[in-house]
N, C-alpha and C positions, 0 to 999 in steps of 0.2 A: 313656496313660490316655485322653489326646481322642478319641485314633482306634479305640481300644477303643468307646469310647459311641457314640461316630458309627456305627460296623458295627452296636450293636443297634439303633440307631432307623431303619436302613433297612429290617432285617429286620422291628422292630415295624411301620413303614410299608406295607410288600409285606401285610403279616399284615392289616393294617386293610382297604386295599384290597380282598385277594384273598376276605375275608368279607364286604364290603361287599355287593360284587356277585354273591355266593352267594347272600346276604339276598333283592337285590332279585329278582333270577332266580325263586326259589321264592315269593317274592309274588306276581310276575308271574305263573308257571305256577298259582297257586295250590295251592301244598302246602304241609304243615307243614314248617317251615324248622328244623333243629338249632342256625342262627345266629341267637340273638336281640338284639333291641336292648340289653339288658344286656352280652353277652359284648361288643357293638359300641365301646359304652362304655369299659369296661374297656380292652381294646384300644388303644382311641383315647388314655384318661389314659394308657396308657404309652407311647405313642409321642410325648406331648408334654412328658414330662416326661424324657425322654430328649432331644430338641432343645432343651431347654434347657440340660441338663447335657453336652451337646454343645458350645455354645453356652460356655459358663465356660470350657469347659476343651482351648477353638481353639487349636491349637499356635501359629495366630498372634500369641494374643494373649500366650502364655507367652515367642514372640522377641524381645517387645520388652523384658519383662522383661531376657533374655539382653544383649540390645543394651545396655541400659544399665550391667550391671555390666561389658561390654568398656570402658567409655569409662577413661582414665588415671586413674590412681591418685591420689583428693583428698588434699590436703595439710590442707586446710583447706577449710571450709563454700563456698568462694568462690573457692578459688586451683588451679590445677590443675598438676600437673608431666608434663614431661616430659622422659624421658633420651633426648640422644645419641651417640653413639660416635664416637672420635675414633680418626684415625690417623695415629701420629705420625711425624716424617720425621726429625727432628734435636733431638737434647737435645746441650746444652753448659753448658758452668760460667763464671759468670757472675765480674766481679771481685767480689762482695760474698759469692760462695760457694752460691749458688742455683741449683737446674738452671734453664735455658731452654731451653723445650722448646716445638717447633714441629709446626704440621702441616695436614691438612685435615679436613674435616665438612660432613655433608650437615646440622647445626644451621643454623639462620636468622641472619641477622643482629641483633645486640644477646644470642645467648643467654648465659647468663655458663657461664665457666669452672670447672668444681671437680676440687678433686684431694685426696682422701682415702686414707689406712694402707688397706692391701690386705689387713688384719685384720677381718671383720667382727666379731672375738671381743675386740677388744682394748678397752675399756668405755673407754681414756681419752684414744687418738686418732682412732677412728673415726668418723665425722658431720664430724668437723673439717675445715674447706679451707683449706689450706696454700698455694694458689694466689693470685696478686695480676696485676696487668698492673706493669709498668716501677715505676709508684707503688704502694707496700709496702700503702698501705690504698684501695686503689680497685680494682674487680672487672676482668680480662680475660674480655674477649666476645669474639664472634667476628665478623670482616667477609670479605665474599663468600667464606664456604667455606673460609676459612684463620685459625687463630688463633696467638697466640703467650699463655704464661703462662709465669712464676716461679714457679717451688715451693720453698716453704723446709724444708731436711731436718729442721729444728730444731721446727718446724708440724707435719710430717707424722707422726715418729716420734723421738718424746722418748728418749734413750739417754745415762748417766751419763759411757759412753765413747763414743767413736764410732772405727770402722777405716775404716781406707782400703779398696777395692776390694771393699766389703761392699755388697750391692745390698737396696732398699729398695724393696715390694712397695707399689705403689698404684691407685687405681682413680681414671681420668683420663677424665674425661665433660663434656658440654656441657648444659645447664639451663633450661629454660622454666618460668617461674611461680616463681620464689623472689622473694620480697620485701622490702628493704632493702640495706643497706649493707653492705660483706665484713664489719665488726666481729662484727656480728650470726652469721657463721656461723664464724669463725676464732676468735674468744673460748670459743663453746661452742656444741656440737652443738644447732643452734637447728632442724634438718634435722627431719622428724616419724621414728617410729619405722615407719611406712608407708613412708617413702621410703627409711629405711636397709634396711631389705626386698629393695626394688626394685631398688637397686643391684647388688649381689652377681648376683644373677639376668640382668641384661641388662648388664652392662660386666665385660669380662675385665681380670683383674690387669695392670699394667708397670711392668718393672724398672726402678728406676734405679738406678743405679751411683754410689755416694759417691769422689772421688778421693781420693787421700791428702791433697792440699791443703785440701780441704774438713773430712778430719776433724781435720787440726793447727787447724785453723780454731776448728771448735765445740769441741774440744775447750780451745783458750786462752781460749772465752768464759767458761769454769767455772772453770778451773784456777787456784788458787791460788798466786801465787806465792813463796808463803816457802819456805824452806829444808827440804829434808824430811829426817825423822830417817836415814835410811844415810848422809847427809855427816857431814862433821867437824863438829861443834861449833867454835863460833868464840867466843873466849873475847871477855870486855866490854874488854877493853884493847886486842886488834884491831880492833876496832869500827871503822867509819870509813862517810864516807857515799854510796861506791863499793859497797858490800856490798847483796844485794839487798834489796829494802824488805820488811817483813812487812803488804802491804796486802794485803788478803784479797777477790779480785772476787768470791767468794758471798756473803760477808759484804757487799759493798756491794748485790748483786743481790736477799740476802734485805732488807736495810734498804729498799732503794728499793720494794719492794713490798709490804711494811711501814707505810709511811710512806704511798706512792698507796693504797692501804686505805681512809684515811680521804678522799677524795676522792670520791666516787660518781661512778661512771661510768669512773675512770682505769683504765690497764692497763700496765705494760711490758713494750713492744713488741721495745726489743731495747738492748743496752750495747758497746759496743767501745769498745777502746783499747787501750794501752801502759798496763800496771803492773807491768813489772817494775822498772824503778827509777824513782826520780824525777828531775825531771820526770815526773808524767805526764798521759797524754792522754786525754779521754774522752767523748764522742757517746754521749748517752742518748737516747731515742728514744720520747715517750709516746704513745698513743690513748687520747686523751678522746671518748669518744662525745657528752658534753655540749655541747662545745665550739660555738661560733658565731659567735665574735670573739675578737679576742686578746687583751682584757682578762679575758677566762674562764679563760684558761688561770693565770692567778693562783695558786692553788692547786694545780695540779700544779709550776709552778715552783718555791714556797715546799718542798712538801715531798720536791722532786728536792734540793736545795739542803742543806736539813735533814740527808736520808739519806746525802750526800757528805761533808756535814762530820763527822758520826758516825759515821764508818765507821773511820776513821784519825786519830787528834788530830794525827798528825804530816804528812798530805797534801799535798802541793806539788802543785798543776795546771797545767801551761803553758798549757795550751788546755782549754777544756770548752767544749763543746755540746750545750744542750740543746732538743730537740725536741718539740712540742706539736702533735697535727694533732686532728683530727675533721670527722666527713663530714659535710655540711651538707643533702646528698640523696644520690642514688647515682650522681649523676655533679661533683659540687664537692668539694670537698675546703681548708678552712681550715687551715693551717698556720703556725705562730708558731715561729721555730728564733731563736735568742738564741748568742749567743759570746762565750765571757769570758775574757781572758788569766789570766795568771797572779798577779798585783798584783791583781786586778779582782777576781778569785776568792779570792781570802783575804781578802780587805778586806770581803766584802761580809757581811752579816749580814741575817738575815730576819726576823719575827716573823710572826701569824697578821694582822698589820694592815697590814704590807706591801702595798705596790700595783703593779701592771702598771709604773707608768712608774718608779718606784724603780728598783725590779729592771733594767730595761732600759737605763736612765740611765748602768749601769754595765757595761753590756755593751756587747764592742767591735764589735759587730756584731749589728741585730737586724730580721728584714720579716718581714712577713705578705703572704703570696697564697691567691688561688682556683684551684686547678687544675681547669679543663674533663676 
């Protein structure tokens, strides 16, 4: 269009000129001249209003326009992203059941790690980063070119069952411009719907591979272990307390998130143990995003406690462990982990007035650190 208007204002110019000097010529010679100052006129308005509409519409001025919508894709009014590609050298399984997965990038140093479902269609693990460094709630970056991340299959892509030697499609890239804490993007797709975009588009899917150990794994995290109806019924006069216990881990998993419900901010992060018979054993694991001292953690304590006891009126614990962290920036991380034998843990009783040092008084084991 510029360069359309530009061509007739040359030609209007040439025109203006080449009558100008028609004009003066026949003045000069003195004759009646066919160019008069009116047509001169005319002429002239339109060759100057053509340099101006020349003028608006400079391809120069429409590049910068172009220039600006090149620049990265905003997140936010203020924050900018940018993805990079990763290639990775070595994924292995971790003893907690996690791949770790290594490799290198031309990402900068400090950029953080994400690893999302290789689904962009799937609405309830997508956006999600299932990725941590070594510590479960603290981001993996990357240093000169090489990074390492955890990825938890259970984060990535939620499955009732899970098989062994079943490979699980994710998009593994490095991150400029994300703001806050992992909670903030591993809780819920806190990612913009601009950036989940952008993803698919510039990072290609990889596989990883579930081993069989890993899905006996996630799968004892759910499984229940009472009796299922194809055995024999076992009559009450059999009974004895060798038989296996009817404590039900979803039954505890739905109480305990139940119960952190009423907590603002709490989450369960994760439960293991031993319940098939008792004795048993069990490491509960919360993120409080509130957290900031370990007297805060109070309330997740009281109603981890609450949900254990409610779960089974008959539960023997030998050991329990319960876990309290929350991130204090994006590089600190406050952690309150508490242990309680098994005397310790029946004995104890909570109410809503309960306090930090009660609770702990009776724990055989309790510290609080900052992890850098």
């Amino acid at each position: 269009m510029g360069s359309f208007i530009s061509l007739l204002w040359v030609i209007a110019s040439i025109s203006f000129w080449i009558l100008l000097i028609i004009f003066i010529l026949d003045k000069i010679r003195k004759k009646t001249s066919k160019v008069n100052s009116k047509l001169l006129t005319i002429v002239f308005s339109i060759g100057f209003l053509l340099f101006i509409l020349a003028i608006i519409f400079n391809p120069i001025n429409q590049k910068k326009d172009t220039d600006k919508s090149a620049k990265p894709i905003k997140s936010t009014k203020t924050t900018n992203y940018k993805l990079y590609k990763l290639h990775v050298d070595n994924v292995s399984v971790t003893d907690s059941s996690d791949w770790k997965v290594e490799g290198t990038t031309d990402a900068p140093n400090g950029a953080k790690l994400f690893a999302t479902h290789g689904d962009e269609n799937d609405d309830n693990d997508y956006g999600l980063n299932a990725a941590s460094s070594s510590y479960v709630d603290s981001w993996s970056t990357v240093r000169d070119g090489k990074f390492t991340m955890y990825v938890n299959p259970l984060d990535l892509h939620y499955e009732e069952t899970y098989k062994g030697n079943t490979n699980f499609s994710a998009f593994l890239f490095a991150i400029t411009g994300l703001k806050g804490g992992l909670s903030k993007y591993n809780d819920e797709p806190a990612i913009s719907s601009k950036l989940k975009n952008l993803i698919p588009k510039n990072i290609d899917t990889t596989e990883l591979t579930l081993n069989d150990s890993q899905a006996d794994y996630y799968n004892s995290l759910g499984n229940s272990s009472s009796t299922t109806s194809s055995e024999p019924e076992i009559s009450s006069s059999s009974s004895s307390s060798s038989e296996a216990s009817s404590f039900s881990q979803s039954e505890l998993n739905s109480n305990l998130k139940t119960h952190l419900g009423k907590v603002d901010g709490a989450k369960l992060e994760s439960v293991n143990g031993q319940f098939d018979i008792e004795p048993y054993t069990a490491n509960v694991i919360i993120y409080d995003k509130n957290v900031s001292a370990p007297v805060l953690a109070t309330d997740d304590l009281i109603q981890t406690i609450k949900a254990l006891k409610e779960t089974d009126g008959t539960e023997n614990f030998e050991t329990l462990m319960i876990t309290v962290k929350g991130t204090i920036d994006d590089s600190k991380t406050m952690v309150c982990k508490l242990t309680f034998n098994e005397n310790d843990f029946n004995n104890l009783s909570v109410t809503d007035d309960t306090t930090f040092d009660q609770i702990k008084s009776q724990a055989t084991d309790s510290f609080t650190r900052k992890q850098e």
